[in-house]
C-alpha positions in Angstrom: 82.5 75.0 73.4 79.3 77.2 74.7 78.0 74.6 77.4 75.8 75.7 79.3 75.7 74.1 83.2 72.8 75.7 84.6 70.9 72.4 84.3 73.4 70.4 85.8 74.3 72.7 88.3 70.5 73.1 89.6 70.0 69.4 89.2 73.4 68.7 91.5 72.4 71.5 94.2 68.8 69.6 94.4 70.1 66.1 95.0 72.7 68.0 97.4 69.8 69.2 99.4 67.8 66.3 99.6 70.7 64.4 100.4 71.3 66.3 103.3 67.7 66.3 104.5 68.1 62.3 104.5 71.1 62.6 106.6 69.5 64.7 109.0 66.5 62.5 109.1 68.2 59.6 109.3 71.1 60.7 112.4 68.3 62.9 114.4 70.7 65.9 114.0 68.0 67.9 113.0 64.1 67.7 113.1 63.5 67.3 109.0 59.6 66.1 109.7 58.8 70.1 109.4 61.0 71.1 106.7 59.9 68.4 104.2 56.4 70.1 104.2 58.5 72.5 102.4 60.0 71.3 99.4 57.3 72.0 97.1 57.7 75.8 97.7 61.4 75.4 96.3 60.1 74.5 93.3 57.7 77.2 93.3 60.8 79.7 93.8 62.8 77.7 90.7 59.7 78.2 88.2 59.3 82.0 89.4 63.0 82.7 88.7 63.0 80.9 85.4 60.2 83.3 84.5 62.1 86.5 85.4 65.4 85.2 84.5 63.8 85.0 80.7 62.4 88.1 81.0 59.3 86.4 80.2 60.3 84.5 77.1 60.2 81.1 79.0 56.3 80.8 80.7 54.8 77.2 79.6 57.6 74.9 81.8 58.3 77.3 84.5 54.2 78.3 84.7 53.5 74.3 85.4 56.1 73.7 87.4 54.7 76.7 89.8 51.3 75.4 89.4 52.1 71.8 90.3 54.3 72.2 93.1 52.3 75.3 94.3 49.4 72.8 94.5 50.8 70.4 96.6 52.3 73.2 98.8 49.5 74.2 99.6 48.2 70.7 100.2 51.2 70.2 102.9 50.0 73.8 104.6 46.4 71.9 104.7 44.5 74.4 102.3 43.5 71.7 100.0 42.9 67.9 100.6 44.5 64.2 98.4 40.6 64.0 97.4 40.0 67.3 95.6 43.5 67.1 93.8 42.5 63.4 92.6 39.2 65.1 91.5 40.9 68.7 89.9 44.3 67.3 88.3 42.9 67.8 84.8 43.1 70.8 85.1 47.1 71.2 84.4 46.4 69.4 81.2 43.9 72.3 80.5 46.4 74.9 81.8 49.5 73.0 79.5 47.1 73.2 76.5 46.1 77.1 77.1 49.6 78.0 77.5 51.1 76.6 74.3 48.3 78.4 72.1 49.0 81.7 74.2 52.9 80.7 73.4 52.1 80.7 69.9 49.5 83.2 69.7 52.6 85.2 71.2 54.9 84.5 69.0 52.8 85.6 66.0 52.3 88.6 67.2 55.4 89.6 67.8 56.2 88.5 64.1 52.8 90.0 63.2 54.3 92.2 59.8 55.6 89.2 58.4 52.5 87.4 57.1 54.2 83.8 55.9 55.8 83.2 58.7 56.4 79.8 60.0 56.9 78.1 63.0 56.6 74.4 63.8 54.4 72.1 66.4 56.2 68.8 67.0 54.9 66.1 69.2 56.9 62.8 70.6 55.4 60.4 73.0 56.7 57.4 73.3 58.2 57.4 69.9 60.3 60.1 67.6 59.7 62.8 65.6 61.9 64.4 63.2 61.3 67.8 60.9 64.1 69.7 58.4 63.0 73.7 58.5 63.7 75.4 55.4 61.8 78.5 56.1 63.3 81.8 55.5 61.0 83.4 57.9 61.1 80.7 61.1 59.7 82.0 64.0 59.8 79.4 66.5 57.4 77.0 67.4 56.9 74.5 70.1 58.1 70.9 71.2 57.0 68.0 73.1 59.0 65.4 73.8 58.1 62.3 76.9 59.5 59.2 77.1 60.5 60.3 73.4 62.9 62.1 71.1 62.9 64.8 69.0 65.0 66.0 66.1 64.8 69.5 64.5 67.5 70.2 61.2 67.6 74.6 60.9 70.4 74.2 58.8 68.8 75.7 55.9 66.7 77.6 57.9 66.1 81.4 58.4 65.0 84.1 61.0 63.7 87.1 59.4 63.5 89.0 62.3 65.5 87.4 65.0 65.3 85.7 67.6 63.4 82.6 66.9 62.3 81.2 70.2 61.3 77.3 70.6 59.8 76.2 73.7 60.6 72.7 74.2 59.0 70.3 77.0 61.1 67.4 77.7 59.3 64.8 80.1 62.2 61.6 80.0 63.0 62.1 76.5 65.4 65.0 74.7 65.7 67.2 71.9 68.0 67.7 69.4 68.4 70.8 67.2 70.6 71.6 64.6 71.6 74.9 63.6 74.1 76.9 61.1 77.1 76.9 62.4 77.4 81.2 62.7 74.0 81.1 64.7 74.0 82.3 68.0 71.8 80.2 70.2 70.6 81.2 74.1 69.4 78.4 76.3 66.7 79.4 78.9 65.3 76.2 79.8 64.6 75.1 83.1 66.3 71.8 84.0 65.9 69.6 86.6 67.1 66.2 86.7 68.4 66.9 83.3 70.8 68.7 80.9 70.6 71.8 78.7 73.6 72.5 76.3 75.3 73.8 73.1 77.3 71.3 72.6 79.0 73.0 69.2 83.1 73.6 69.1 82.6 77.1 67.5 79.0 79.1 68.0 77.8 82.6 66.4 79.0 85.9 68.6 76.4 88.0 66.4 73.0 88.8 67.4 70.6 85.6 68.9 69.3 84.1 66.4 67.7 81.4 68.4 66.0 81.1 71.7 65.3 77.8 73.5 63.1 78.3 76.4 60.7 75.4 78.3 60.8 72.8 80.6 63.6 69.8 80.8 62.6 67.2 83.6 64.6 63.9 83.7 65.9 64.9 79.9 68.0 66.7 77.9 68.1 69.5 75.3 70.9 70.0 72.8 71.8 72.1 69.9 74.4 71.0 67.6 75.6 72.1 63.9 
């Protein structure tokens, strides 16, 4: 089985921390009032890593996640006020929407030689969404799911010119994808609060075929055959 316990591991060291910054609090051993002001920059340093651990391939989650924590950073340090992030939060829907077309605009131009290629756009809020592939040119697409689920079926699927990459945003809800059972899949998703795995008994030892990048917050991700 090619689990993967990133996600679980990074959610279990959070709650580990924060645990102990209650117990500190809480006995006087230490004076926590300081380091709380703080916690936003750990997720600023989560988001950065994700970047650079994907070598790029995983921006949209790990770019909000910096700008949303960043912002309130910066709001513990003083440099901006309650009253001008009540009046500026739109922008991070602005930013989420600019960074899925520059996600796709990407990924068509890395596949820019084969002109019928096809990826996917799937959207699940508050409901589900389901979609069978049967492209022999898939290129990837990307995947919303909050307070929802999603279901992708790759089986008959194909990637010309490999890998595939889906970035998937999972806000309370999960994902499901199913690929061909000699596919080799990489998950580069950050998780937090969540799960990320391959939960197949026998995966591809080829070349990727399939990249799953994004963001998995109080969620899950998982690829199956």
């Amino acid at each position: 089985m090619a689990s993967r316990p990133t996600g679980r591991l990074v959610s279990g060291l959070l709650i580990v921390l924060f645990g102990l910054l209650l117990l500190a609090s809480t006995t006087d051993l230490l004076p926590t009032a300081s380091l709380w002001s703080w916690v936003p920059l750990l997720f600023v340093v989560l988001g950065l890593w994700a970047i650079v651990k994907s070598g790029g391939r995983n921006v949209t989650g790990p770019v909000m996640i910096v700008a949303v924590a960043g912002t309130f950073q910066l709001r513990n340090l003083g440099v901006v006020s309650d009253a001008q992030i009540g009046s500026w939060w739109p922008l991070f829907v602005v930013l989420f929407g600019v960074l899925v077309l520059v996600g796709r605009s990407r990924r068509r131009r890395l596949h820019l030689e084969e002109r019928s290629a096809d990826d996917l756009s799937m959207v699940a809020i508050f409901g589900g969404s389901q979609r069978r592939v049967t492209a022999e040119t898939f290129v990837g697409g990307t995947v919303v799911s909050i307070f929802g689920g999603s279901e992708i079926d790759l089986r008959d699927a194909a990637v010309e010119s490999p890998p595939a990459v889906i970035e998937a945003l999972s806000l309370f809800g999960g994902l499901e994808v199913r690929v061909p059972e000699d596919w080799t899949v990489s998950m580069e998703t950050l998780t937090l609060f969540g799960a990320s795995e391959d939960t197949r008994l026998r995966t591809g030892g080829g070349e990727t075929q399939l990249v799953i990048t994004g963001l998995t917050l109080f969620g899950g991700v998982e690829v199956l055959d």
